[in-house]
N, CA and C atoms as an extended XYZ file, in Angstrom:
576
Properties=species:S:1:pos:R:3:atomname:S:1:resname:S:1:resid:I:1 pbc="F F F"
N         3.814      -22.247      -28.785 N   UNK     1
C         4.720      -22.316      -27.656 CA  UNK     1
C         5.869      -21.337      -27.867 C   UNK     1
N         6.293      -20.302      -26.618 N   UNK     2
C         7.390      -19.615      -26.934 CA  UNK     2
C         8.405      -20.608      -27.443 C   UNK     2
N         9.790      -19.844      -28.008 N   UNK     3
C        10.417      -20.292      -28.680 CA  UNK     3
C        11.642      -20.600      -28.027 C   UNK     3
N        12.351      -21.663      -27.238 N   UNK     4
C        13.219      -21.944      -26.295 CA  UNK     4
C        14.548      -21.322      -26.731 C   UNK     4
N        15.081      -20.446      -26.421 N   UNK     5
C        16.318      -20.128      -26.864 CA  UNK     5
C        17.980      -21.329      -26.567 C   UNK     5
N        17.852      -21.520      -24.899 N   UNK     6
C        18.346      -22.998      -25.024 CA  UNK     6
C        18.215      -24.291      -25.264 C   UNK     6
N        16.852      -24.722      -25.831 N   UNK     7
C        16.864      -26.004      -26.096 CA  UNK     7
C        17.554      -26.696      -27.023 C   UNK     7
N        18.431      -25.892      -28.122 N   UNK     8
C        19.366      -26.708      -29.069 CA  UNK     8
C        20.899      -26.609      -28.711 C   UNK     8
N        21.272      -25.562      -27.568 N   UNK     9
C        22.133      -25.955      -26.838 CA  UNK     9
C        22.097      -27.293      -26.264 C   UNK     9
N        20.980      -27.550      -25.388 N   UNK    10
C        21.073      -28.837      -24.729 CA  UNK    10
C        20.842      -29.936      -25.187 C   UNK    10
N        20.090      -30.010      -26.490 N   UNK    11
C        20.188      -31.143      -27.179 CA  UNK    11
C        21.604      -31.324      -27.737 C   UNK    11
N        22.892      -30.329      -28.330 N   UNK    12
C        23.930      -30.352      -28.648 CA  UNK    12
C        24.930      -31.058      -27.470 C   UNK    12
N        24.361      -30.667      -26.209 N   UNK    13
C        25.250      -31.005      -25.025 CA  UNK    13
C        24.804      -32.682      -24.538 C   UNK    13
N        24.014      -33.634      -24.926 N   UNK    14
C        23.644      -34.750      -24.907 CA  UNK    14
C        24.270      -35.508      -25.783 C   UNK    14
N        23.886      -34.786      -27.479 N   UNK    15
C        24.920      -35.182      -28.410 CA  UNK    15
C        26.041      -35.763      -27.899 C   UNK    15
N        26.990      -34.860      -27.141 N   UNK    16
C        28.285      -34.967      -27.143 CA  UNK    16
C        28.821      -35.698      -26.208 C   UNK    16
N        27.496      -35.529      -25.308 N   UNK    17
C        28.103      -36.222      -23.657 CA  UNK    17
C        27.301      -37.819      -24.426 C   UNK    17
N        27.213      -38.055      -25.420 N   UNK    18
C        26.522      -39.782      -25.717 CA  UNK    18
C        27.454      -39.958      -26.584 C   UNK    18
N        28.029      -38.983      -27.142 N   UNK    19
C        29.281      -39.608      -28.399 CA  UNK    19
C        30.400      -39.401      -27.339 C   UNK    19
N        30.450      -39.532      -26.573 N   UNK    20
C        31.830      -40.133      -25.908 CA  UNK    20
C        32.613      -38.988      -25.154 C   UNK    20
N        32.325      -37.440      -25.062 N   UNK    21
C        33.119      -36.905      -24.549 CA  UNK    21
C        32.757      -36.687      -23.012 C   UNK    21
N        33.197      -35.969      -22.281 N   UNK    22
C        33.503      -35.948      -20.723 CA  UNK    22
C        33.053      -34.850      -20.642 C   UNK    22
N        32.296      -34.937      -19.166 N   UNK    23
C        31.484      -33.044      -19.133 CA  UNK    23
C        32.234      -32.016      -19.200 C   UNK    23
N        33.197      -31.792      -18.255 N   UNK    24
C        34.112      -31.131      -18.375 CA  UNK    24
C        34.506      -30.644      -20.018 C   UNK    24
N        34.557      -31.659      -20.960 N   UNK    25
C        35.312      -30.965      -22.249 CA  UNK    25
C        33.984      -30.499      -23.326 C   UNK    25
N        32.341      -31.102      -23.005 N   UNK    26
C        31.439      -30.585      -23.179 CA  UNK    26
C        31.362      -28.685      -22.867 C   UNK    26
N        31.718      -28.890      -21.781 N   UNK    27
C        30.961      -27.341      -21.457 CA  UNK    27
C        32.423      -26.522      -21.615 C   UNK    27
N        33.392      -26.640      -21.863 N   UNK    28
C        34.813      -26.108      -22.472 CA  UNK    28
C        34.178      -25.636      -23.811 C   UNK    28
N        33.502      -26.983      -24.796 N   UNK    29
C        33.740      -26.789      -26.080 CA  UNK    29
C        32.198      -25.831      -26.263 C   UNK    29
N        31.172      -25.695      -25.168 N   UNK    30
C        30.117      -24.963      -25.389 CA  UNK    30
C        30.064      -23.951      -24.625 C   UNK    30
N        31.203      -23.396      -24.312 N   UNK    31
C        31.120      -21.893      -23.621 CA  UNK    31
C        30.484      -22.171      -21.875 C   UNK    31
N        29.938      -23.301      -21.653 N   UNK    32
C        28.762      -23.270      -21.063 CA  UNK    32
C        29.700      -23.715      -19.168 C   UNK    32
N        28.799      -23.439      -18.398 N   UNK    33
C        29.388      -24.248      -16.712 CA  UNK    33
C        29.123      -25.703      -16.916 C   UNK    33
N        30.104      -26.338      -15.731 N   UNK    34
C        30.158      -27.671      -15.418 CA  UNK    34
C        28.926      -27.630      -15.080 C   UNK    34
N        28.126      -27.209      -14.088 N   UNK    35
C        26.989      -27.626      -13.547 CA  UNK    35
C        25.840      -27.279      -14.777 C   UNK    35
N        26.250      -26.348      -15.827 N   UNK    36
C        24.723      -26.326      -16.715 CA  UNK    36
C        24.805      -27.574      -17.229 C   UNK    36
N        25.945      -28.602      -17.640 N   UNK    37
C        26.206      -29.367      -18.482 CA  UNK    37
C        25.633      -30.782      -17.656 C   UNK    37
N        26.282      -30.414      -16.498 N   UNK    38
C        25.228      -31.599      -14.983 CA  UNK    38
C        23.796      -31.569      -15.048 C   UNK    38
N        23.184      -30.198      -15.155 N   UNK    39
C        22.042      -30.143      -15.137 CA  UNK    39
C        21.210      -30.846      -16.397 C   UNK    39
N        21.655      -30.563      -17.339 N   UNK    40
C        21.267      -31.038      -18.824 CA  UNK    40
C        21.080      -32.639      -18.791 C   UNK    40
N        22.556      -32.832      -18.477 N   UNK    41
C        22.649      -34.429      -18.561 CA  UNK    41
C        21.502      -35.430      -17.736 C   UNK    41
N        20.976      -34.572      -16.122 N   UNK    42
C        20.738      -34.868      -15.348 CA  UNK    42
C        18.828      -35.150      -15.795 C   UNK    42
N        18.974      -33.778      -16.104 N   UNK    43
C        17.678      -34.041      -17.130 CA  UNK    43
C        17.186      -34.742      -17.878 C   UNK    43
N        17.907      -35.258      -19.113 N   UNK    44
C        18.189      -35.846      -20.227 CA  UNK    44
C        18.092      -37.446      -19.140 C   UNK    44
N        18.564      -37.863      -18.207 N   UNK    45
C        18.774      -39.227      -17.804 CA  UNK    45
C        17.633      -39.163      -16.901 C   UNK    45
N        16.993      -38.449      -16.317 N   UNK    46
C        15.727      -38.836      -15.784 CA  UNK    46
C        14.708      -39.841      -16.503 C   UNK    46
N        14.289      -38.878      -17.683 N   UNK    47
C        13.397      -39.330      -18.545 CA  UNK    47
C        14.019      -40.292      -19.891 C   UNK    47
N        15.332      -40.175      -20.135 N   UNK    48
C        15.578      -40.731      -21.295 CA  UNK    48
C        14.515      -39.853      -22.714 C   UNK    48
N        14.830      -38.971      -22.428 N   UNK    49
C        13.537      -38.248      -23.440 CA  UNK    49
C        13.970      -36.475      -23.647 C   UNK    49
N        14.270      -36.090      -24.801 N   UNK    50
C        14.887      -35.006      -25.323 CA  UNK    50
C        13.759      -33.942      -24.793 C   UNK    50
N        12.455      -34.419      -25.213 N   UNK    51
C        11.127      -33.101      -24.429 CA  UNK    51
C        11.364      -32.398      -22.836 C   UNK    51
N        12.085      -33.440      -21.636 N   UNK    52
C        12.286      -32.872      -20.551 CA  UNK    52
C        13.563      -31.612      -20.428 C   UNK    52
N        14.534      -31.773      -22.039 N   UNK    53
C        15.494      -30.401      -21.798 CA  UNK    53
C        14.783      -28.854      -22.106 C   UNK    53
N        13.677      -29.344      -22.366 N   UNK    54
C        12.611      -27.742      -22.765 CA  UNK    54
C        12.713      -27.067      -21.173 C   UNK    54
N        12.610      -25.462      -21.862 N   UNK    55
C        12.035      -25.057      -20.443 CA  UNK    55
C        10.795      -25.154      -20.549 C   UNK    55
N        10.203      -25.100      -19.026 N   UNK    56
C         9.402      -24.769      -18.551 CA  UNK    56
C         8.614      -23.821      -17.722 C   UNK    56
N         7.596      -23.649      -17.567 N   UNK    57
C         7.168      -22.316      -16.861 CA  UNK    57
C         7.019      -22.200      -15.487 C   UNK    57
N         7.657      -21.588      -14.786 N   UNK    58
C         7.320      -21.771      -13.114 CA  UNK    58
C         6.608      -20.882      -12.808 C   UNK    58
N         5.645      -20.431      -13.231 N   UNK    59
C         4.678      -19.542      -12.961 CA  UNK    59
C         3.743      -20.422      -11.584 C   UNK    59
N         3.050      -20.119      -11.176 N   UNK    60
C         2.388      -20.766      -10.036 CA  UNK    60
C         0.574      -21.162      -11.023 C   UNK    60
N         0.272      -22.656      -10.990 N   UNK    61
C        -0.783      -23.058      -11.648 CA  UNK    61
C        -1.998      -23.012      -10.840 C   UNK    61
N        -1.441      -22.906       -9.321 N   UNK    62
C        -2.548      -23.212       -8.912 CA  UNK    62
C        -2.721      -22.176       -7.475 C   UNK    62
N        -3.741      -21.374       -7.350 N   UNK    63
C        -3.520      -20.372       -6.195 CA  UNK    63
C        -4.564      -20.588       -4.836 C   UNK    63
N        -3.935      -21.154       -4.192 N   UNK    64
C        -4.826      -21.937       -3.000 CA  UNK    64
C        -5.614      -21.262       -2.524 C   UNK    64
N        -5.410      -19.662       -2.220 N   UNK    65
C        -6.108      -19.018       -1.502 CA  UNK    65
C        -7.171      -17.901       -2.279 C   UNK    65
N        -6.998      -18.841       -3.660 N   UNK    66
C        -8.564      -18.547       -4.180 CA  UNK    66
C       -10.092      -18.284       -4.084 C   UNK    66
N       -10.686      -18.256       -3.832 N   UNK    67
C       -12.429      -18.452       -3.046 CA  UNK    67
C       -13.189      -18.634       -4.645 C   UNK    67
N       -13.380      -20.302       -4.178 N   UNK    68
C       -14.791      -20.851       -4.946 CA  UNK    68
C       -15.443      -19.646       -5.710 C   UNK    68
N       -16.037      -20.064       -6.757 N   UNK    69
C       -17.209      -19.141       -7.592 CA  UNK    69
C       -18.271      -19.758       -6.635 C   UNK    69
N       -18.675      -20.838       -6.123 N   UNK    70
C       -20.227      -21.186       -5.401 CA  UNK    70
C       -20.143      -20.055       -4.266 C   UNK    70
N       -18.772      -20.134       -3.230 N   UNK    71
C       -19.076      -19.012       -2.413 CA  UNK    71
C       -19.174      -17.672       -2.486 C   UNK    71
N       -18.218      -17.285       -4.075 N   UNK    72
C       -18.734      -15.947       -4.139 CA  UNK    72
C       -19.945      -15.234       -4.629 C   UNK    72
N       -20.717      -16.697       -5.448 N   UNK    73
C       -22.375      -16.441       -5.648 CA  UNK    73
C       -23.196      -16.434       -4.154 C   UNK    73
N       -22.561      -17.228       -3.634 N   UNK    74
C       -22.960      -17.224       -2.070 CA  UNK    74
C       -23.284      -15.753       -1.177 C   UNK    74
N       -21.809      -14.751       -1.560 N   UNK    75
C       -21.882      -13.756       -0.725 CA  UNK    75
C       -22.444      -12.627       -1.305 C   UNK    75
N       -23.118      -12.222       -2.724 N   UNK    76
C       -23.350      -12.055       -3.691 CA  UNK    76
C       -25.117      -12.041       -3.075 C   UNK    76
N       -25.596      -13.106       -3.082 N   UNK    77
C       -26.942      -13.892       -2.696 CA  UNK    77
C       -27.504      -13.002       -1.664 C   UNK    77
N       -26.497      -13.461       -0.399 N   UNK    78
C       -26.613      -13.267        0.683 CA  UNK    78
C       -26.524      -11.254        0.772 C   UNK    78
N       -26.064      -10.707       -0.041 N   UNK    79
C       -26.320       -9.009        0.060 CA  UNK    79
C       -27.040       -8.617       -0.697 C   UNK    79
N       -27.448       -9.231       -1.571 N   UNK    80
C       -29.021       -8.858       -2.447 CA  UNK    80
C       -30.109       -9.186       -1.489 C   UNK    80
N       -30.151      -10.335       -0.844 N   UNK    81
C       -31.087      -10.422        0.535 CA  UNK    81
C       -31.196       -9.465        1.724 C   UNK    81
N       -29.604       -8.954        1.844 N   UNK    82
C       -29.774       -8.198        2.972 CA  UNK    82
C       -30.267       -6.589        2.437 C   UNK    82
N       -29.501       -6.249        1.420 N   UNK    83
C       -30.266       -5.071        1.205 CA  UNK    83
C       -31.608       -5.331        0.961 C   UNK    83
N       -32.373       -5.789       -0.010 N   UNK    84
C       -33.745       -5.876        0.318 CA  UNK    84
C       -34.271       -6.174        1.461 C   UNK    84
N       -34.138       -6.305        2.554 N   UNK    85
C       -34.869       -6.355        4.017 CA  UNK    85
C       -34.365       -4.996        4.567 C   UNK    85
N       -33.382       -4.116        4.104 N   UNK    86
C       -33.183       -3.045        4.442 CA  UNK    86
C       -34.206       -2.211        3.939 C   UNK    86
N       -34.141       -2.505        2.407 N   UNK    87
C       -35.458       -1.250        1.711 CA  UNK    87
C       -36.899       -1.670        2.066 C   UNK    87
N       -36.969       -3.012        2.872 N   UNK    88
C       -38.432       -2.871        3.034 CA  UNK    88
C       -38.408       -2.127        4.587 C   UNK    88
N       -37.156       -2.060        5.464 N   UNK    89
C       -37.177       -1.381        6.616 CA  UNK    89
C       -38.059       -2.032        7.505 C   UNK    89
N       -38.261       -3.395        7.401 N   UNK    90
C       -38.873       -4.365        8.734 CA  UNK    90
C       -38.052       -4.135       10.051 C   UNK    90
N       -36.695       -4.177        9.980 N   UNK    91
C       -36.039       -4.483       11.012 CA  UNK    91
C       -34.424       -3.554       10.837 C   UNK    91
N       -33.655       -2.946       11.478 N   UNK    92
C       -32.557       -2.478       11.221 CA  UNK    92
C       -31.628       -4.158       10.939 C   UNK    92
N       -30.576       -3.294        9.943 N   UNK    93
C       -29.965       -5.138        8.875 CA  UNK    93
C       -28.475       -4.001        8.805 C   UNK    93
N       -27.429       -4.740        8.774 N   UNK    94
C       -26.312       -4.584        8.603 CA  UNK    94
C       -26.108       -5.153        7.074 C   UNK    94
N       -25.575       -4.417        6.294 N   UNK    95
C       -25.660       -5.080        4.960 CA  UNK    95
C       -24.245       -4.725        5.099 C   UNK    95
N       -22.641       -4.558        5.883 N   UNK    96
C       -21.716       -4.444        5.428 CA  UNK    96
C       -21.022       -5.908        5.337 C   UNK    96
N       -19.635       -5.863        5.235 N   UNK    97
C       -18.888       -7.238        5.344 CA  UNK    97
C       -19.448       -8.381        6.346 C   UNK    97
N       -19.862       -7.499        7.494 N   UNK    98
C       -19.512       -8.300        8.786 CA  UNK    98
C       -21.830       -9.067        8.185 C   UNK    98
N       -22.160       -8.245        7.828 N   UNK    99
C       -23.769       -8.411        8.088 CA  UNK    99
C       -23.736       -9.727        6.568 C   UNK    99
N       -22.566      -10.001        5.933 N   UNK   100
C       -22.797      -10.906        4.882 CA  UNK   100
C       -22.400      -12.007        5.780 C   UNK   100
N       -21.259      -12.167        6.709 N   UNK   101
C       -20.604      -13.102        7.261 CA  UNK   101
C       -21.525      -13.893        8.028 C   UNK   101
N       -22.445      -12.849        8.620 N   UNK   102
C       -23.464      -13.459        9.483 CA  UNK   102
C       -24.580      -13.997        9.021 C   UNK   102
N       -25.279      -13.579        7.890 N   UNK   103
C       -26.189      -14.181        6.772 CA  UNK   103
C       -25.641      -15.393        6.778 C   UNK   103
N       -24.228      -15.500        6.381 N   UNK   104
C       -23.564      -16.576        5.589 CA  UNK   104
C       -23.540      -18.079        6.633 C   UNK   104
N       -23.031      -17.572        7.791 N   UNK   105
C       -23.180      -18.421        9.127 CA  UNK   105
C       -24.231      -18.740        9.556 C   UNK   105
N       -25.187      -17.679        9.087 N   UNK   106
C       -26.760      -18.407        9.408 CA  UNK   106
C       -27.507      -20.027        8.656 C   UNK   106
N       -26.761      -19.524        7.513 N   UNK   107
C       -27.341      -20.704        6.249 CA  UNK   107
C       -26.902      -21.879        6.193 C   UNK   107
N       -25.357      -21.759        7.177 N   UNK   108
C       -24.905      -22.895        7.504 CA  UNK   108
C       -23.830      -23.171        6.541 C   UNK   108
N       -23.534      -22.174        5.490 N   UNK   109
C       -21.952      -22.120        5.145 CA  UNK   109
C       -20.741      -22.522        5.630 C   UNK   109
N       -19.772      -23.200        5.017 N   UNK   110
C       -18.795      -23.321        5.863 CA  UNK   110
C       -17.803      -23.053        5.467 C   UNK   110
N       -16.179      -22.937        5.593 N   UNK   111
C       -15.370      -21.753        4.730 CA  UNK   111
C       -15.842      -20.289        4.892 C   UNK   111
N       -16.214      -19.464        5.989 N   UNK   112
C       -16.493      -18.479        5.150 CA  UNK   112
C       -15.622      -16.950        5.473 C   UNK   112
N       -15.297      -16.725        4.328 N   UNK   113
C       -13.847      -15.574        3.750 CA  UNK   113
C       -14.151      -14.219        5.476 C   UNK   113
N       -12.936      -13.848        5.112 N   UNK   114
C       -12.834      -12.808        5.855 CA  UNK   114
C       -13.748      -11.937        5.536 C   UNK   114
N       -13.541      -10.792        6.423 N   UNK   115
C       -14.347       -9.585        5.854 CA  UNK   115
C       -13.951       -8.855        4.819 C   UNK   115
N       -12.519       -9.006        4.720 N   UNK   116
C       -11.388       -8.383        3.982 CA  UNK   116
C       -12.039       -8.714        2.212 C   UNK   116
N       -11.968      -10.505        2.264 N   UNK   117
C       -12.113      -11.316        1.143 CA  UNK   117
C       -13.574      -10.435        0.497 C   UNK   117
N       -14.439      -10.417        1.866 N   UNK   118
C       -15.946      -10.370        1.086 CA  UNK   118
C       -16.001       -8.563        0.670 C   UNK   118
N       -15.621       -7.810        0.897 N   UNK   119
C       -15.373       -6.422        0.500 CA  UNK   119
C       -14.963       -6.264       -1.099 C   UNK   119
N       -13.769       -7.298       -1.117 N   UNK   120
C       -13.297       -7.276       -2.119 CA  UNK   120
C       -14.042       -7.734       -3.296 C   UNK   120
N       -14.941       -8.802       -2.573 N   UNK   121
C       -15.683       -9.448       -3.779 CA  UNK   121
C       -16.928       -8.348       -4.430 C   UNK   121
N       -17.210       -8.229       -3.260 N   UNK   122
C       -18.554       -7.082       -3.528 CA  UNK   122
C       -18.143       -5.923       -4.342 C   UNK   122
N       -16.837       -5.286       -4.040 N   UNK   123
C       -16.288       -4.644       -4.823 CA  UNK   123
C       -16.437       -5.124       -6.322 C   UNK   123
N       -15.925       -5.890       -6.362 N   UNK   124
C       -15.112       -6.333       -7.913 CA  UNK   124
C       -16.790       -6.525       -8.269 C   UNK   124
N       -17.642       -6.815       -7.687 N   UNK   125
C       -19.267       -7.108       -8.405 CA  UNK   125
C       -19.921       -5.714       -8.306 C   UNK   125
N       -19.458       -4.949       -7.928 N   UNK   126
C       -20.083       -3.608       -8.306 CA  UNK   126
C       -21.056       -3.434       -6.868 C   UNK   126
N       -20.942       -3.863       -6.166 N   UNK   127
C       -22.039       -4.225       -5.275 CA  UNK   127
C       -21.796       -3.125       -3.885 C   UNK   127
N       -20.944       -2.591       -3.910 N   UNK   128
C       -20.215       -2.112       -2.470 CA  UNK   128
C       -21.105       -0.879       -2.716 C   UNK   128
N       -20.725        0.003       -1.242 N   UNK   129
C       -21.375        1.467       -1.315 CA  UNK   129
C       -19.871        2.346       -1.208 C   UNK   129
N       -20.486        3.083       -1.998 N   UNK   130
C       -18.834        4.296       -1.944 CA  UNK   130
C       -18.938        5.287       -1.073 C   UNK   130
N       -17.962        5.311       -0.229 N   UNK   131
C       -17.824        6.503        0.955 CA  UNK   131
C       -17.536        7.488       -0.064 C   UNK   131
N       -18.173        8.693        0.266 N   UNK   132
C       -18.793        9.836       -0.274 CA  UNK   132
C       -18.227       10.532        0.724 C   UNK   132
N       -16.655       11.335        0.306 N   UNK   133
C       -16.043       12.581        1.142 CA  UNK   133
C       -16.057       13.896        0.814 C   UNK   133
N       -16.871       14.396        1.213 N   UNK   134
C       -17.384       15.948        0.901 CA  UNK   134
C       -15.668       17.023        1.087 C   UNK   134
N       -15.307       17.422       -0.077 N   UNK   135
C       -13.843       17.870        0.302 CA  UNK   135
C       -14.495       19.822        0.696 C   UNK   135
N       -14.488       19.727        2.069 N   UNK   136
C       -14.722       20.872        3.144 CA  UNK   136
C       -13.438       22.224        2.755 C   UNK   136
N       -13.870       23.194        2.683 N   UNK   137
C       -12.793       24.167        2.134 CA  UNK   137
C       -12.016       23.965        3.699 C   UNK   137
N       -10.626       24.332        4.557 N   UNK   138
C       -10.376       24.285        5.467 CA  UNK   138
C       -10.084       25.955        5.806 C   UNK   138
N       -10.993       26.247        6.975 N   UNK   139
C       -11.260       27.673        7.765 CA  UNK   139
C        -9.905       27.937        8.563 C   UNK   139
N        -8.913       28.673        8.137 N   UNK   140
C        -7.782       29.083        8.925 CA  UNK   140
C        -8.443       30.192        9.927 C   UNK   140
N        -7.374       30.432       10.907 N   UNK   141
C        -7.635       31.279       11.690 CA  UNK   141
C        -7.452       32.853       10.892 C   UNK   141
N        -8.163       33.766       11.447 N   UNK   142
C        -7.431       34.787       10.968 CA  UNK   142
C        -6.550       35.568       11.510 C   UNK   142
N        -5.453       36.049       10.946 N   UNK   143
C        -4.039       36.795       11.473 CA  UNK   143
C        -4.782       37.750       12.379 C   UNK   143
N        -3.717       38.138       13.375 N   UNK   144
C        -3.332       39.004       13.770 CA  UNK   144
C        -2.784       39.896       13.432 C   UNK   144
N        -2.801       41.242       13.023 N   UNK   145
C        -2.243       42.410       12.368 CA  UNK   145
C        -2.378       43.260       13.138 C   UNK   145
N        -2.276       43.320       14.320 N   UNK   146
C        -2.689       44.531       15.135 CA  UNK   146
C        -1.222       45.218       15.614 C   UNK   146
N        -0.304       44.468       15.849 N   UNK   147
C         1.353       45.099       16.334 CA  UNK   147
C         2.114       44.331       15.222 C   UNK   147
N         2.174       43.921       14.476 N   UNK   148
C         2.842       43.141       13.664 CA  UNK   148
C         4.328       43.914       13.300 C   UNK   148
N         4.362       45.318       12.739 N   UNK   149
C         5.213       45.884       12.474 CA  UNK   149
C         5.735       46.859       13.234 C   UNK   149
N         4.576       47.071       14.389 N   UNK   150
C         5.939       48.348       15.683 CA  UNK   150
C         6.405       46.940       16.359 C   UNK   150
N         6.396       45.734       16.367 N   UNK   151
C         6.840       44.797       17.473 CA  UNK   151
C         8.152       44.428       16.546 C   UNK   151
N         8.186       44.536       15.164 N   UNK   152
C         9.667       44.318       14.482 CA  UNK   152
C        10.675       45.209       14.856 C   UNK   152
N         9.914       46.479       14.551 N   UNK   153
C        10.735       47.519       14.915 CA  UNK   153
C        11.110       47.909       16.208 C   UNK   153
N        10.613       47.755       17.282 N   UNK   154
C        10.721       47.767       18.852 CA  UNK   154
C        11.164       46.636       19.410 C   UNK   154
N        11.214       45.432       18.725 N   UNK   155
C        12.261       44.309       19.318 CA  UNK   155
C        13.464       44.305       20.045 C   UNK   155
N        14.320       45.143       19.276 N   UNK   156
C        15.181       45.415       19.803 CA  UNK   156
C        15.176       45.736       21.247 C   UNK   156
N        14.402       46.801       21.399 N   UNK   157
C        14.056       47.152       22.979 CA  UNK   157
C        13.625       46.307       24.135 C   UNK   157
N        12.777       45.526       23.379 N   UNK   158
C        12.716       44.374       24.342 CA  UNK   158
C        12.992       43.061       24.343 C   UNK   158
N        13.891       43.041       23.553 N   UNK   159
C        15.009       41.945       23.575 CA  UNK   159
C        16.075       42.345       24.397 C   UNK   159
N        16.560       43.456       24.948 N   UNK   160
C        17.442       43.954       25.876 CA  UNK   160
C        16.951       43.632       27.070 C   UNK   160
N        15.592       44.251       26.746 N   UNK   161
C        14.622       44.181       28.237 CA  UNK   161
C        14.806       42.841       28.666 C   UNK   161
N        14.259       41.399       28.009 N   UNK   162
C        14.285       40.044       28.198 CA  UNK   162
C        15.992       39.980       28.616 C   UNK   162
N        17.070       40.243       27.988 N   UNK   163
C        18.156       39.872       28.460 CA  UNK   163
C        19.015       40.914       29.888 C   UNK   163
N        18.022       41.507       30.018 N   UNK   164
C        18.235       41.939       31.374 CA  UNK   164
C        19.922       43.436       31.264 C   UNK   164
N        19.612       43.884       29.884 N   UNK   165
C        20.241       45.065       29.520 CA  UNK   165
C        20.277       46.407       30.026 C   UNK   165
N        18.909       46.566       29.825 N   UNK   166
C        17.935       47.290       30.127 CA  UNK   166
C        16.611       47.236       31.563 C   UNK   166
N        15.875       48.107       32.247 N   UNK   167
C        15.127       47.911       33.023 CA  UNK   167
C        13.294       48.000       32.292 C   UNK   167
N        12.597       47.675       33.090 N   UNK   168
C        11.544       47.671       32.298 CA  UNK   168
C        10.899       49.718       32.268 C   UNK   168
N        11.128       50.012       33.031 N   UNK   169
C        11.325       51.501       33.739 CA  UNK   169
C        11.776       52.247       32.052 C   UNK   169
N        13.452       51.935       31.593 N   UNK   170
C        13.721       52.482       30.618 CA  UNK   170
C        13.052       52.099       29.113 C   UNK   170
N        12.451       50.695       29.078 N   UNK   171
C        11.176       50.154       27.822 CA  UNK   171
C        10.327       50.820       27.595 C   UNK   171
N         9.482       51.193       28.910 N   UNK   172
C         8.326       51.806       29.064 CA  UNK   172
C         8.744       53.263       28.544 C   UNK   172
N         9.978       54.057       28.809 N   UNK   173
C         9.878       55.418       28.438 CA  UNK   173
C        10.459       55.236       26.831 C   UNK   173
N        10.878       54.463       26.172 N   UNK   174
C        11.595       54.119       24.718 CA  UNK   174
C        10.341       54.271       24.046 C   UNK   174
N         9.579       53.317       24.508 N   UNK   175
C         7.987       53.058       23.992 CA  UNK   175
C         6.801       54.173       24.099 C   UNK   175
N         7.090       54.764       25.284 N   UNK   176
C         5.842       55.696       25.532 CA  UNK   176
C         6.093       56.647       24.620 C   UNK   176
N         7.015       57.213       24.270 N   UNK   177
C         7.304       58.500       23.134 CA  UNK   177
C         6.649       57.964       21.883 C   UNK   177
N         6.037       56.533       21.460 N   UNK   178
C         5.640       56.228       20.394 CA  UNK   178
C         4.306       55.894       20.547 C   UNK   178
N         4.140       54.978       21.623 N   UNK   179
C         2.684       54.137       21.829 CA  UNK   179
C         2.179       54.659       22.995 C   UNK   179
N         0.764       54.561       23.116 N   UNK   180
C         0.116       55.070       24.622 CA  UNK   180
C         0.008       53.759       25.349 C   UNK   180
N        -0.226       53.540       26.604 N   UNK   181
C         0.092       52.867       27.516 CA  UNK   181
C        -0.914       51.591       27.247 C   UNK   181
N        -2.103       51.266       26.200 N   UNK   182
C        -2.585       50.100       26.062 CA  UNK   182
C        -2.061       49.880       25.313 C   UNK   182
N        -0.802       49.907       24.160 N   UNK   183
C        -0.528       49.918       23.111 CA  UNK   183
C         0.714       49.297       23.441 C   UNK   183
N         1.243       49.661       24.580 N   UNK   184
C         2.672       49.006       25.088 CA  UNK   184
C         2.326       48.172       26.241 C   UNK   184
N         1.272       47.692       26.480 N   UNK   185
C         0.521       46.629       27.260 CA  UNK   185
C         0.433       45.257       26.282 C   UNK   185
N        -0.335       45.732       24.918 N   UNK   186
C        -0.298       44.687       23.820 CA  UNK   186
C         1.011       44.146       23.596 C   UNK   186
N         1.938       45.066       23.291 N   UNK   187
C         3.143       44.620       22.865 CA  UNK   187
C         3.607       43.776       23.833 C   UNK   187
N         3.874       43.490       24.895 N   UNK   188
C         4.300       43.282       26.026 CA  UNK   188
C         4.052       41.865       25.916 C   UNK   188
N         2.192       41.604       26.035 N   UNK   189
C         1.746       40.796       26.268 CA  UNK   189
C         2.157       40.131       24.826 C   UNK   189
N         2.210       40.350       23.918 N   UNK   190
C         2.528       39.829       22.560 CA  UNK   190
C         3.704       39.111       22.344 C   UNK   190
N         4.725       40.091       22.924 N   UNK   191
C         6.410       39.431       22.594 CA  UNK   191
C         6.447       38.593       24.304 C   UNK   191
N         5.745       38.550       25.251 N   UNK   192
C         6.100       37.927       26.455 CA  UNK   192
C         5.511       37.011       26.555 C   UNK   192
């Protein structure tokens, strides 16, 4: 058994509160609160019995929403059945969560777990099928490089043009001394 670090405090604090002193000068003379010294005492007078000042463990003993070992041999049963009627291929068979639930309802089970529950079980029994994701390289588009760098450099021009600086009349002759007329069609259509 772990080793109680307060239990000889509280046997000391019974001591004292049975030899005659007052809680109050108990938990003065043991460092300790009025109410740890309430609690102790309170303890101690339930049972009349020094074993109830132990701690104890509040861990949870009992977990309700457990599932039986009979039903998880149950769902277990019931997908070794269904896959074999799959590999003999008599009939199309659902062997997932939902195709155990329905086995299970057939047989006249009662309780029977979510789909959630029975995944999990099949899981933990090795029993499940693993989705198999093929990792696909991903196909970008490919760039455009065709005006990339006269449209940096000619921005200017038609950023005037857009703010109404300039006419499209004077773009077209800025541009034509550089580009021929499909060339300042692209651009156009590019930055517009």
């Amino acid at each position: 058994m772990v080793k109680d670090r307060f239990y000889e405090q509280r046997k000391v604090a019974i001591h004292l509160l049975r030899s005659g002193l007052t809680k109050p000068q108990v938990a003065s003379q043991l460092n300790r609160s009025y109410a740890w010294v309430c609690m102790c005492w309170n303890r101690y007078k339930s049972n009349k019995d020094f074993r109830s000042l132990r701690s104890h463990s509040r861990a949870a003993k009992y977990n309700p929403r457990k599932l039986n070992e009979e039903i998880c041999r149950e769902i277990k049963i019931a997908r070794s059945e269904l896959e074999a009627e799959k590999a003999e291929g008599e009939s199309k068979v659902s062997i997932g969560a939902k195709g155990v639930q329905d086995r299970l309802a057939a047989k006249g089970l009662k309780n029977i777990p979510s789909t959630r529950s029975i995944e999990r079980i099949l899981r933990q029994a090795g029993m499940s099928l693993t989705r198999r994701v093929k990792n696909k390289p991903i196909k970008y588009p490919p760039l455009k490089r065709t005006l990339s760098n006269r449209v940096s450099q000619d921005s200017k021009w038609v950023l005037k043009l857009l703010q109404g600086k300039i006419g499209f009349a004077q773009l077209s002759e800025r541009l034509s001394e550089k580009l021929d007329t499909k060339e300042i069609q692209k651009l156009l259509d590019y930055v517009l």
